[in-house]
C-alpha positions in Angstrom: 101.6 94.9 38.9 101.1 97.9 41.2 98.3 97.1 43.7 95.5 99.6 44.0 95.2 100.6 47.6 91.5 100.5 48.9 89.1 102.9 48.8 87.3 104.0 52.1 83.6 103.8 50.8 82.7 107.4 52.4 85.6 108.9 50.5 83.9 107.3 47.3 80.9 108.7 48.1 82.5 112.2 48.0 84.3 111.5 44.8 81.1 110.1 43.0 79.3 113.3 44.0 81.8 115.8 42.8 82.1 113.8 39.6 78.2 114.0 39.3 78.1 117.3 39.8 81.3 117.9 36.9 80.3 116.3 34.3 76.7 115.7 34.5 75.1 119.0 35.1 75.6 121.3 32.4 72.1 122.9 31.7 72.2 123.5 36.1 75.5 125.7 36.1 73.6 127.3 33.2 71.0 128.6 35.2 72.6 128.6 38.6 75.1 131.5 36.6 71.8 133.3 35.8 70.0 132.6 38.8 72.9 134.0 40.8 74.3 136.3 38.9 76.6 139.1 41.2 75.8 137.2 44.2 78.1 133.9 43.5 79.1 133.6 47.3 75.7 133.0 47.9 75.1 130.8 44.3 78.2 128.7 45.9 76.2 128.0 49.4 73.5 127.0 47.6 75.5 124.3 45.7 77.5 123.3 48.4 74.0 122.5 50.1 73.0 120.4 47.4 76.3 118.8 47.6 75.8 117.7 51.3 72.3 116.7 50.1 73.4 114.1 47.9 76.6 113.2 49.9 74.1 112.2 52.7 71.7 110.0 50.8 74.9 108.2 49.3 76.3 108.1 52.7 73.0 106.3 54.1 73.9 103.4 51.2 77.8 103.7 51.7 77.7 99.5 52.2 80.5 97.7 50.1 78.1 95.6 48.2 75.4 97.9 47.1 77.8 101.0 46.7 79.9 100.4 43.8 76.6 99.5 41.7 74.7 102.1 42.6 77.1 104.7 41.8 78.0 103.4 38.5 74.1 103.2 37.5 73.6 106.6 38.9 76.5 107.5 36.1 74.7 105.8 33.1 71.4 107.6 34.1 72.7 111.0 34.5 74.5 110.4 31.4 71.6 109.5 30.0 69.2 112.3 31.1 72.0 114.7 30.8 72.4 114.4 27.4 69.0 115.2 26.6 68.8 117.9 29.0 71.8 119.9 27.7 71.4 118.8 24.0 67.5 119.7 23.4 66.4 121.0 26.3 64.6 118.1 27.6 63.4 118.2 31.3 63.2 114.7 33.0 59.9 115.2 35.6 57.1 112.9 35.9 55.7 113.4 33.0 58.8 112.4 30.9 59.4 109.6 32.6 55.7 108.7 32.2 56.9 109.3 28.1 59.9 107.2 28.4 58.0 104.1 29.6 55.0 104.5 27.8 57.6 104.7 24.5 58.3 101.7 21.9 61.3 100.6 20.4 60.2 102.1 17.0 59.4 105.5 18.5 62.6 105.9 20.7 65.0 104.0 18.0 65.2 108.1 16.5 66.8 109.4 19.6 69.3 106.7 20.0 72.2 109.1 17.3 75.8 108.2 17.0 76.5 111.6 19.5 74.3 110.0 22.5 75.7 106.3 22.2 79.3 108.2 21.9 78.1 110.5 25.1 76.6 107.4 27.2 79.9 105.6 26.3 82.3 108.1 27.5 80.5 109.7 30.2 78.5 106.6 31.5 79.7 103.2 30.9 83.5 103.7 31.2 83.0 106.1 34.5 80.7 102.9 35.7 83.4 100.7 34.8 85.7 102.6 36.6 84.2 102.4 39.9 82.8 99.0 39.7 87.0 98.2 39.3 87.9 100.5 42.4 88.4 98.2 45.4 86.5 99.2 48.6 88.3 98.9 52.7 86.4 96.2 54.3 84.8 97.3 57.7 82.8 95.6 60.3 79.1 96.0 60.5 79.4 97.9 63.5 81.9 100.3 62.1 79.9 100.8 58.7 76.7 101.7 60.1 77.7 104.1 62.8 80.2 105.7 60.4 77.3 106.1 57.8 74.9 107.0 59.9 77.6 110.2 61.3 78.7 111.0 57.9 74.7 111.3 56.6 74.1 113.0 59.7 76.7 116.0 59.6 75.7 116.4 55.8 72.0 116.8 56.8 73.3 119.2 59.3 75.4 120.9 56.3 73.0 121.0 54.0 70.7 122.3 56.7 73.2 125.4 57.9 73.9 126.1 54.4 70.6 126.9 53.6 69.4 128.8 56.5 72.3 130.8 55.6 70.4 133.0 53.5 67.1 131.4 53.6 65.0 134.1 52.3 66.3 134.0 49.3 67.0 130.1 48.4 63.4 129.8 49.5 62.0 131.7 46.9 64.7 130.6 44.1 63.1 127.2 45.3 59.4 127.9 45.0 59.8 129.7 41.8 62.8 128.5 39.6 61.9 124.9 39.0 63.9 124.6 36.2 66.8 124.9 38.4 65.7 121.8 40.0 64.6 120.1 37.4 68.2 120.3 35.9 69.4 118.9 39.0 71.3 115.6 37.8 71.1 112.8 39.4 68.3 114.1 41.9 65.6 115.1 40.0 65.5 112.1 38.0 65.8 109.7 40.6 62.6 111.9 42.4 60.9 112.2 39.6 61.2 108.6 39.1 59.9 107.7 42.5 56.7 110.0 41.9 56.2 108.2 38.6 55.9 104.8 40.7 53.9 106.3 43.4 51.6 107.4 40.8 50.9 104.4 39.2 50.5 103.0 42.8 47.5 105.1 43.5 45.8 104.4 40.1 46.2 101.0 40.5 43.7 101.0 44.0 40.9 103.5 42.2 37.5 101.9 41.5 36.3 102.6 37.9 33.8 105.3 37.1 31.3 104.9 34.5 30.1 108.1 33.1 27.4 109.2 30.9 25.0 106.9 32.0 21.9 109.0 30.7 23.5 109.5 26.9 20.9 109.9 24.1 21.0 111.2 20.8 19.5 113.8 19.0 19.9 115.1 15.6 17.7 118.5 14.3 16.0 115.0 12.6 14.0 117.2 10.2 15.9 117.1 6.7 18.5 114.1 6.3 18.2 110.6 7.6 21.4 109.8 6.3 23.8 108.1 8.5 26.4 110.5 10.3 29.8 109.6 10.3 32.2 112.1 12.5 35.9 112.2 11.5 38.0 112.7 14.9 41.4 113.8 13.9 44.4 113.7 16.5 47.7 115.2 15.1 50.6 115.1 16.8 53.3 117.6 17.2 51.4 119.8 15.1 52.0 123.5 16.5 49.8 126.3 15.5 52.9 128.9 14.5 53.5 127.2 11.3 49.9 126.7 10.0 49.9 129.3 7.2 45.9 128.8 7.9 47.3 130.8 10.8 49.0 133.1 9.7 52.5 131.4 9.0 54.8 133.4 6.2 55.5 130.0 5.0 52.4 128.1 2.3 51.9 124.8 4.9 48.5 125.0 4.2 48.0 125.2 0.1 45.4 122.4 -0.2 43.0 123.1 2.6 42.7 127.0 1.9 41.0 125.5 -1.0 38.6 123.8 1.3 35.5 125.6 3.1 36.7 124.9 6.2 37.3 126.6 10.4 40.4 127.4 11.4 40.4 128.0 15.2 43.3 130.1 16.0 43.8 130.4 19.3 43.6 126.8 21.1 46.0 125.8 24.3 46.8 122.0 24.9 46.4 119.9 27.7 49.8 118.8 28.1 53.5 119.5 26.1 53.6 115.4 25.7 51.1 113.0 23.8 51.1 110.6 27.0 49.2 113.7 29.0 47.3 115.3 26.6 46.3 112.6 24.5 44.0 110.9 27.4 43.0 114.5 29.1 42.1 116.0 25.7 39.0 113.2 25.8 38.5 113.2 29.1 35.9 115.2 31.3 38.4 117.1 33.2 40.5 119.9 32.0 43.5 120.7 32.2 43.5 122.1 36.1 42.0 119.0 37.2 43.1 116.4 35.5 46.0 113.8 36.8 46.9 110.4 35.3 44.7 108.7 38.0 41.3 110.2 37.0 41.9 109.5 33.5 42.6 106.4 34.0 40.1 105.7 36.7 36.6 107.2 34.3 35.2 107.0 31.2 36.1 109.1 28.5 33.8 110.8 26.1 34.4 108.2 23.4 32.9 105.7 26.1 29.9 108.4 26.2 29.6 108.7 22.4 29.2 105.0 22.5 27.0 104.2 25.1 24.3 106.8 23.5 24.5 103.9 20.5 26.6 104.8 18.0 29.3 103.0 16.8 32.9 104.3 17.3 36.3 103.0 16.1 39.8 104.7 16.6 42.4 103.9 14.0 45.9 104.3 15.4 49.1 105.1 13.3 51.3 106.3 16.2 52.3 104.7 19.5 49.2 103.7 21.0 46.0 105.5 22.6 47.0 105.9 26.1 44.0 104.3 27.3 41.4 106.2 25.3 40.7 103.5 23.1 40.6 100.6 25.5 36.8 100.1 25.1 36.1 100.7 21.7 36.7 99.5 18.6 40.4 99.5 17.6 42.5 99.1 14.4 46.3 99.3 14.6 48.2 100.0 11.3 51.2 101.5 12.7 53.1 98.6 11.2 51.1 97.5 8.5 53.0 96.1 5.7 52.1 98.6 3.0 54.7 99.3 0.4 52.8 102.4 -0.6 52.6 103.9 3.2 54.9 101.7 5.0 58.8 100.8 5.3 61.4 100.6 8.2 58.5 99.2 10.8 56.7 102.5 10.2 53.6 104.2 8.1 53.1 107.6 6.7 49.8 109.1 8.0 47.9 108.3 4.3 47.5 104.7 5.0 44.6 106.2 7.4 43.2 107.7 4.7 43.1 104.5 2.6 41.6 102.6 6.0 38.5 104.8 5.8 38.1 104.4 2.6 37.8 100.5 3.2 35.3 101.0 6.4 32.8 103.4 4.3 31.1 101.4 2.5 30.0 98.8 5.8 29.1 101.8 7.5 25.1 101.7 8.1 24.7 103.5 11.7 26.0 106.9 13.2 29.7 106.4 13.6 32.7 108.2 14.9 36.2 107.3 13.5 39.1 108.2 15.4 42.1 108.6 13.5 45.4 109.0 15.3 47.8 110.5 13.0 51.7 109.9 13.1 51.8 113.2 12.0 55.3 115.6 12.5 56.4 113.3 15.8 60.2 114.4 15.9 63.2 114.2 16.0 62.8 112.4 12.3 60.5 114.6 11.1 61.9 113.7 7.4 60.2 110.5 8.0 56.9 111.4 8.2 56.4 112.5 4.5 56.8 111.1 0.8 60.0 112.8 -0.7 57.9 114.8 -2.8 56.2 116.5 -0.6 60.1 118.0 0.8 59.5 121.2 -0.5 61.4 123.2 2.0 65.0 122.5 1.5 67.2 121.9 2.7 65.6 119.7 4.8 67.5 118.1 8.2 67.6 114.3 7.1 68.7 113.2 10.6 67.6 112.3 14.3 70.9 114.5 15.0 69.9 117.9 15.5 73.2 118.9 16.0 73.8 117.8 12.3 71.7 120.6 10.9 71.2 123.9 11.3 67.8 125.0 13.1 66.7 126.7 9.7 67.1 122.8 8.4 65.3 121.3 11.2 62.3 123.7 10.6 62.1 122.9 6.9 61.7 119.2 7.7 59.0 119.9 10.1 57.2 122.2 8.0 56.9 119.3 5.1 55.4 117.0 8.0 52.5 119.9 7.9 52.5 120.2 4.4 52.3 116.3 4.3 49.5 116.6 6.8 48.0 119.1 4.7 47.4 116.8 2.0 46.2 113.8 4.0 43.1 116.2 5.3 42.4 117.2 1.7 42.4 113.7 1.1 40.6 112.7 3.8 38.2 115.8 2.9 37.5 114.7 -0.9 36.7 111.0 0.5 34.2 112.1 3.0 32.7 114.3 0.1 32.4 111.6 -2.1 30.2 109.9 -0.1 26.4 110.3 -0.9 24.9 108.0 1.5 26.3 109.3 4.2 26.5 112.8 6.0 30.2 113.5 7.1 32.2 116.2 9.0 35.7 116.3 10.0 37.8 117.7 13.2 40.8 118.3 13.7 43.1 118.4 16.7 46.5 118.2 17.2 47.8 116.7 20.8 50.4 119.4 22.0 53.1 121.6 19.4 57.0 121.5 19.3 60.0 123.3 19.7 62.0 124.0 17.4 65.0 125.1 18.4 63.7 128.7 19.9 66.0 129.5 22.9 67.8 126.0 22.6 64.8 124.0 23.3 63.6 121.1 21.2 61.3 118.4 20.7 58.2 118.5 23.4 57.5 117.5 26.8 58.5 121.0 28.8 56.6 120.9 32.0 53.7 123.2 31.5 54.7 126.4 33.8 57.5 126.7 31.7 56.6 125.6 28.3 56.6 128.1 25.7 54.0 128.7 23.4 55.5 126.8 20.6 54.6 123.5 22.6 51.1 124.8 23.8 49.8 126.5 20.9 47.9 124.1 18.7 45.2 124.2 15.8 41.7 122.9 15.4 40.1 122.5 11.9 36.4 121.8 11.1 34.7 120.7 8.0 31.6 119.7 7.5 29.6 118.2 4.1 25.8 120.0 3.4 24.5 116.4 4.8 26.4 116.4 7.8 25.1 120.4 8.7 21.2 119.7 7.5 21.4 116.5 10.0 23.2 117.8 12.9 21.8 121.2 12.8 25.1 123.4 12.7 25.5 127.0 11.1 29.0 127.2 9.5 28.3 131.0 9.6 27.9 130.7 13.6 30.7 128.7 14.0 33.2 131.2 11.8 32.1 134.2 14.0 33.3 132.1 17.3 36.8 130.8 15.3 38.8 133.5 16.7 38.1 132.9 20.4 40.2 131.3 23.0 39.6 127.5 23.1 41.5 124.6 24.7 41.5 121.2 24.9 39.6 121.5 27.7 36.2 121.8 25.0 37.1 118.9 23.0 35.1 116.6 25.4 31.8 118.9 25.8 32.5 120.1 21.4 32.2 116.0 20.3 29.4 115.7 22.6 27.5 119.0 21.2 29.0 117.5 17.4 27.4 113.9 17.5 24.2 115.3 19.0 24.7 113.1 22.0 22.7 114.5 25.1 23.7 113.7 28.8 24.3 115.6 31.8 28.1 115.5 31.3 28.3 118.2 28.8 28.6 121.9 29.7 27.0 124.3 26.6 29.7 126.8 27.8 32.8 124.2 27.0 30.8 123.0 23.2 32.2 125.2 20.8 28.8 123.9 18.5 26.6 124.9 21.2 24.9 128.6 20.1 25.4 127.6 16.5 22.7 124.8 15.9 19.8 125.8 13.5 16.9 124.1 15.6 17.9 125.6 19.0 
């Protein structure tokens, strides 16, 4: 047997690097070729300073015993997050990582397809396996710290020179291409990763804020005394574009243009993920102002809704509530065991239905139900509908996008609306049904989805660069007679305003204005109810 002579560890540090940059960063020669195009002397100073960048950080931890395993988890990560990247489009900042950690196993078991275990395989685990095998020179303490700290030291200076080389310009490719560095593999995960931790490090030392402390109700009180009950609808993935209630060429919508209901048109979300926009889409601060620590550091307007005496229960059929629901009342059914609904540890979004039709009849008091849908959540869109409602065909039947064509791909997402479609008609005709009670319903989906425009897919772009397939999302409103006589709101109003620019900014001050609960939290100009009340 041939003996392998030993590697220095500062010449593995430069072979590690060049093989990260290789294989690893597909999607950043993509845009560093655009970014620099006819002016590739200066596009190769700007890698070769990022080159020295990560040669010096390596260089700082070039010690034989933490080396080899750091490299070869740096290769299974960047596999990892280059996959996504160059397959869907994927950017891994904070807010995807926040995703990633947030996920279960029966919500990330649809990205693990046969091409990304193949892909972490060959381009992770055997690279890994490689170096952990490659034997490393031994050197004294002495010897390993001054020769890191001078290797790390003229890469700093390197990386340094290099960019003052033509500073004017790297600056502002800096400040205003962040997808460039966010398709930076391994570094922008790794920083991304560390802001993520910091993050919850700050939340965790914030005192609690009550809110709402003044909350009353009060309904036009002059016509019904019935009990209100307030349907809260929370899509997900739902995108405004292929609502035919929008204007979409394709029928999405059959069942509730049938219905007297508002379509609001124009409506930007919070966030591109459900882990942002879910908790910011309830809370008092829009989307400018809001960060993970005040949302999860205050009250939220369900806590408002609540404390003005009603009762108020969220049903979830997704991944979880992100907080929102961590004071009220709270059914899961994600994983019910309904045969009708239910199979392969998840449920179709009409087992809500069927759980408001069991909590109608107790209902005696003003309520708000919260219903968080499962809705077109991707990449198995197929999943989230009955086969008969797979009317667009044919239909992508995968997780594997690059299994289908995009034209598939879209015709499985649009049955996912047309499913969703007929669970609001359903949910509509239950609510109608109901003579004892006065009932409304509102729709909202949490952020949209790409679909394969410009190579993008799934969700979770950060929001400076997220098209408008991601942002773009519906609202519906319906309301019974009941519900309008008690509450005091003017459908004719309402339809004259439907065409304005909302967000999810309103959602907060709208539920307040729509349950008649008055505190000095809500702000008339952010309640899309607030000009159309009959008494005022």
């Amino acid at each position: 047997m041939i003996p392998i002579r030993a590697m220095h560890p500062l010449m593995l540090v430069v072979v590690a690097v060049a093989t990260l940059f290789a294989i690893y960063n597909q999607t950043f020669w993509g845009l560093w070729a655009e970014v620099f195009e006819g002016n590739y002397p200066s596009g190769v100073m700007f890698a070769a300073a990022f080159f020295s960048l990560c040669c010096a950080l390596l260089g700082g931890l070039a010690f034989r015993s933490v080396l080899r395993p750091l490299i070869a988890g740096l290769f299974v990560v960047s596999a990892v997050t280059s996959y996504y990247m160059d397959e869907l489009g994927v950017v891994i900042d904070r807010e995807m990582i926040q995703n990633v950690v947030s996920t279960t196993w029966t919500e990330g078991k649809h990205l693990v397809t046969a091409p990304f275990v193949f892909w972490i395989v060959i381009a992770g685990i055997v690279p890994a396996l490689v170096v952990l095998a490659v034997p490393l020179s031994r050197r004294r303490l002495w010897r390993t710290l001054w020769q890191n700290a001078l290797f790390s030291t003229l890469c700093v200076i390197g990386f340094v020179g290099l960019l003052l080389s033509d500073m004017k310009d790297y600056a502002s490719i800096l400040r205003n291409r962040g997808d460039l560095k966010a398709s930076f593999q391994p570094l922008a995960p790794v920083v991304e990763s560390v802001r993520y931790v910091a993050m919850l490090s700050r939340s965790r030392t914030l005192p609690f804020v009550a809110i709402g402390l003044d909350a009353v109700r009060k309904k036009a009180g002059n016509v019904s005394d019935l009990p209100t009950v307030t349907v809260v609808v929370v899509g997900e993935t739902a995108r405004a574009q292929n609502f035919s209630l929008g204007g979409y060429g394709r029928d999405t919508n059959p069942r509730l243009a049938q219905e007297d209901i508002l379509y609001f048109e124009n409506v930007s979300s919070c966030g591109t993920s459900t882990a942002v926009s879910l908790p910011c889409m309830f809370s008092r601060y829009g989307r400018s102002d809001y960060s993970y620590e005040l949302g999860v550091s205050h009250e939220n307007v369900l806590d408002v809704i609540q404390r003005s005496g009603m009762r108020v229960e969220w049903i979830e059929n997704n991944t979880g509530d992100k907080g929102v629901a961590a004071r009220i009342g709270y059914t899961q059914v994600t994983y019910a065991e309904d045969p009708e609904f239910c199979g392969e540890g998840e449920c179709i979004d009409g087992i809500l239905v069927k759980e408001v039709a069991k909590l109608l009849p107790e209902i005696d008091q003003d309520t708000v139900l919260v219903l968080h849908q499962i809705g077109s959540h991707g990449p198995s869109y197929y999943l989230r509908y009955p086969e008969a409602f797979e009317r667009f065909k044919p239909a992508c039947r995968t997780a594997n996008f690059s299994a289908c064509t995009q034209e598939e791909v879209v015709n499985a997402y649009d049955n996912s609306i047309l499913y969703t479609d007929k669970v609001l008609q359903d949910l509509i005709a239950l609510l109608l049904a109901q003579d004892d009670l006065a009932t409304a319903m509102l729709y909202v989906s949490d952020h949209g989805e790409s679909l394969g425009e410009n190579g993008l897919y799934l969700h979770g772009t950060p929001y400076f660069m997220a098209p408008d397939e991601q942002t773009k999302v519906p609202i519906l409103f319906w309301q019974s007679q009941a519900f309008a006589e008690s509450v005091g709101i003017d459908d004719g109003c309402l339809k004259s305003k439907a065409s304005a620019a909302y967000s999810h900014d309103h959602l907060f001050h709208s539920l307040l204005g729509l349950t008649a609960v008055e505190t000095a939290e809500r702000n008339p100009e952010l309640d899309i109810f607030a000009d159309c009340g009959r008494n005022g």
